[in-house]
PLY file of the C-alpha trace (Angstrom):
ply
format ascii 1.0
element vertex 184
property float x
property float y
property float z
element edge 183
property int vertex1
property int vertex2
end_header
138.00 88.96 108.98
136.61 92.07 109.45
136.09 92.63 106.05
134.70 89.80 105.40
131.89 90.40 108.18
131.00 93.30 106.89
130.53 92.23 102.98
127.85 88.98 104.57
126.40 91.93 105.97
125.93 94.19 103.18
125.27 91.05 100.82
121.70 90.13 103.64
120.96 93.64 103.30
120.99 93.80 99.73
119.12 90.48 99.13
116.52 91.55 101.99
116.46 94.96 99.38
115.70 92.61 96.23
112.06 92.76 96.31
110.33 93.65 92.77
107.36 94.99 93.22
104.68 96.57 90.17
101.11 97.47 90.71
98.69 99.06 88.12
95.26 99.95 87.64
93.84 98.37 84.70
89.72 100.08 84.06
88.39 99.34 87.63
91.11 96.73 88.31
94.18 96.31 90.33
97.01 93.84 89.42
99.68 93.36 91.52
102.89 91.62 90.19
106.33 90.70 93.30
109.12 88.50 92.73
112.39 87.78 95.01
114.62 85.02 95.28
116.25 83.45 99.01
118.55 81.53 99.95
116.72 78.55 100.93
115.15 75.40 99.80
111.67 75.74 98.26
110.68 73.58 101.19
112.41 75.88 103.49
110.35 78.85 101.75
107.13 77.22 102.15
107.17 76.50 105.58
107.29 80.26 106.39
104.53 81.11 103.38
102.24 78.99 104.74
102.66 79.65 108.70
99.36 81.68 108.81
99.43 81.30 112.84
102.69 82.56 113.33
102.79 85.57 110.94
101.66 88.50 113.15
105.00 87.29 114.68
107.67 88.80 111.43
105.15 90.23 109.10
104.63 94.06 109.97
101.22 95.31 109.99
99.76 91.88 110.81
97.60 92.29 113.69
96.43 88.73 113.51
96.05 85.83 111.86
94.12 82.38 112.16
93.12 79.41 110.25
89.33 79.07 110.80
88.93 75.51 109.34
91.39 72.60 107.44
90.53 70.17 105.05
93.43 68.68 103.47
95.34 71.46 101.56
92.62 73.58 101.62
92.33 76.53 104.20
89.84 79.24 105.18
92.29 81.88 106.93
90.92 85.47 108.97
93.41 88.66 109.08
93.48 91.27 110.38
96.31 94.30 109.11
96.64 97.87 110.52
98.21 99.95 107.98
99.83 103.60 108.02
98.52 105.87 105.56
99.92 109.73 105.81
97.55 111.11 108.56
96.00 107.99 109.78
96.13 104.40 109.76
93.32 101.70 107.62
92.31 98.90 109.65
90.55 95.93 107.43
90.33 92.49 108.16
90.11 89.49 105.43
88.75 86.10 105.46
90.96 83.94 102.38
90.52 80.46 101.10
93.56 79.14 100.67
94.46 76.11 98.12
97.91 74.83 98.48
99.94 73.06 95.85
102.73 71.66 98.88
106.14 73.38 97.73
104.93 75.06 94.60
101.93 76.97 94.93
99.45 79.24 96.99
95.96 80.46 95.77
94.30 82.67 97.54
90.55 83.61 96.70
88.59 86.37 99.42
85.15 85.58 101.00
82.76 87.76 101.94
83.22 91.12 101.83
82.74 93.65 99.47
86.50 93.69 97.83
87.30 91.04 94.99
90.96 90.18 96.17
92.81 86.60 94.18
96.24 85.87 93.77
99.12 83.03 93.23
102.07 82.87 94.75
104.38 80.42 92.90
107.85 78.74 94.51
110.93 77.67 91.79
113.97 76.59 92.50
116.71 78.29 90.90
120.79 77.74 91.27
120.57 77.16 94.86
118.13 79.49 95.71
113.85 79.44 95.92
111.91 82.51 93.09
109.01 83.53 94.69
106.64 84.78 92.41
103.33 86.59 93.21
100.51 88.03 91.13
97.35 89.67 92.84
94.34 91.25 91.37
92.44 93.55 93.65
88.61 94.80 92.76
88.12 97.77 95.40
84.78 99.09 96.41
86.04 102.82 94.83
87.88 103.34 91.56
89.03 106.62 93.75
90.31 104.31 96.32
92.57 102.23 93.42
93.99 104.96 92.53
94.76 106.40 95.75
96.01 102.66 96.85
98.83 101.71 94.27
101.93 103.24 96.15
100.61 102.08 99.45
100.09 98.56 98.54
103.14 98.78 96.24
105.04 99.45 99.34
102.97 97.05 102.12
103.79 93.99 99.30
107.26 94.96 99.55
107.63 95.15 102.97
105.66 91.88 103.27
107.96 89.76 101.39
110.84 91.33 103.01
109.78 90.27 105.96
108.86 86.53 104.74
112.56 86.53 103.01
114.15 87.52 106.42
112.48 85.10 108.06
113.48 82.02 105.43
117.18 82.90 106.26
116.70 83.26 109.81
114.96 79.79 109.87
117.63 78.23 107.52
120.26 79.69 109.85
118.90 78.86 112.89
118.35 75.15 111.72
122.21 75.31 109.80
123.40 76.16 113.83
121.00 73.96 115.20
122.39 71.02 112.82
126.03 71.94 113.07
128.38 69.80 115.55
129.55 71.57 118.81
132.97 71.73 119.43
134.49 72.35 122.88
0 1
1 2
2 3
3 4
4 5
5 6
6 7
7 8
8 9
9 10
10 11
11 12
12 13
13 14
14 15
15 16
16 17
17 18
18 19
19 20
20 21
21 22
22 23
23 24
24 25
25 26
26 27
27 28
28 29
29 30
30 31
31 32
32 33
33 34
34 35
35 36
36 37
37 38
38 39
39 40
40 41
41 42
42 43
43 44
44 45
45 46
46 47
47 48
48 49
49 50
50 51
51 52
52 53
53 54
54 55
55 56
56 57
57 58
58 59
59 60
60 61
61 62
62 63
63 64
64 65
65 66
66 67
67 68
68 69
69 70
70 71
71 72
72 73
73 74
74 75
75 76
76 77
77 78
78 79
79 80
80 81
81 82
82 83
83 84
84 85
85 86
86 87
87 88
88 89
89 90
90 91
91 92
92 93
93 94
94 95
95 96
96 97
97 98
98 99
99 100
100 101
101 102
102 103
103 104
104 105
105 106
106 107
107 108
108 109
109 110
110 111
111 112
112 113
113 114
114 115
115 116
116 117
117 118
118 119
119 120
120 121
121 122
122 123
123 124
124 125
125 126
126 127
127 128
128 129
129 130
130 131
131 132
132 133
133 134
134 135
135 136
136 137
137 138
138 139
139 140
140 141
141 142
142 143
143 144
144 145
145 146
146 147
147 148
148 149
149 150
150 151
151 152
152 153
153 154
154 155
155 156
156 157
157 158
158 159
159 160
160 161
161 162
162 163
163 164
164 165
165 166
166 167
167 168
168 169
169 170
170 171
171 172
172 173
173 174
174 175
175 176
176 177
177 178
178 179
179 180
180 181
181 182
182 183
């Protein structure tokens, strides 16, 4: 028993591990490629992708987040991150429209601002289990900036998606309990 404890363990920690994550600079742009794969429906998935209210709540760095305005699967959502780089920490904030494709797809397009920032996020089922698949391309203000930006946003995409997988299996878990018969 104890064994067997101890191999769910180490097989959560090594899914929560299993995010891919590439960025490059490409001339004055930078592209952004993730993919992981949970344990959940696509539907399951979704629901925490697209809980923009909630997401300060399990995504670290997330300061805040809020849908301005709703029209059908269209949103306009505000951000705001605080993130640690060596000697101090970058504060931005975003404003995103959102497009939704329900259960297969996220586009996300930035307003305002002097950053071009796009990217997909696509959801496939695969042998029991959702791919999430994300592609970003990032104009900054400073090529120097680009540059100095790849490991850091390598590493905040990574740690964003980790986040958004633990939270899929602590959802489907909680809702497995939740829908499992009590015996006394």
């Amino acid at each position: 028993m104890k064994l067997m404890c101890l191999l769910l363990l180490l097989s959560s920690f090594a899914t929560a591990n299993d995010v891919r994550v590439t960025a490059r600079k490409e001339a004055d742009l930078v592209k952004i490629d993730a993919e992981f794969s949970v344990a959940v429906s696509k539907e399951q998935a979704w629901q925490v992708m697209v809980d923009f209210e909630h997401m300060p709540q399990f995504l670290p760095q997330l300061v805040s987040s809020h849908i301005i305005s709703q029209s059908g699967n269209h949103l306009r959502v505000s951000q705001a991150l605080n993130v640690p780089l060596s000697l101090f920490n970058y504060q931005y904030e975003s404003v995103r429209d959102i497009d939704l494709k329900p259960f297969s797809e996220i586009r996300a397009t930035s307003v305002g601002g002097s950053e071009a920032y796009k990217s997909v996020a696509l959801l496939k089922p695969a042998l029991g289990q959702t791919v999430i698949s994300y592609h970003a391309e990032w104009l900054p203000e400073s090529s120097l900036l680009a540059g100095f930006a790849l490991d850091t946003m390598r590493n905040q995409i990574r740690q964003q998606f980790t986040a958004m997988q633990q939270e899929m299996l602590k959802r489907h878990d909680q809702r497995a309990s939740a829908s499992t018969p009590q015996t006394h």
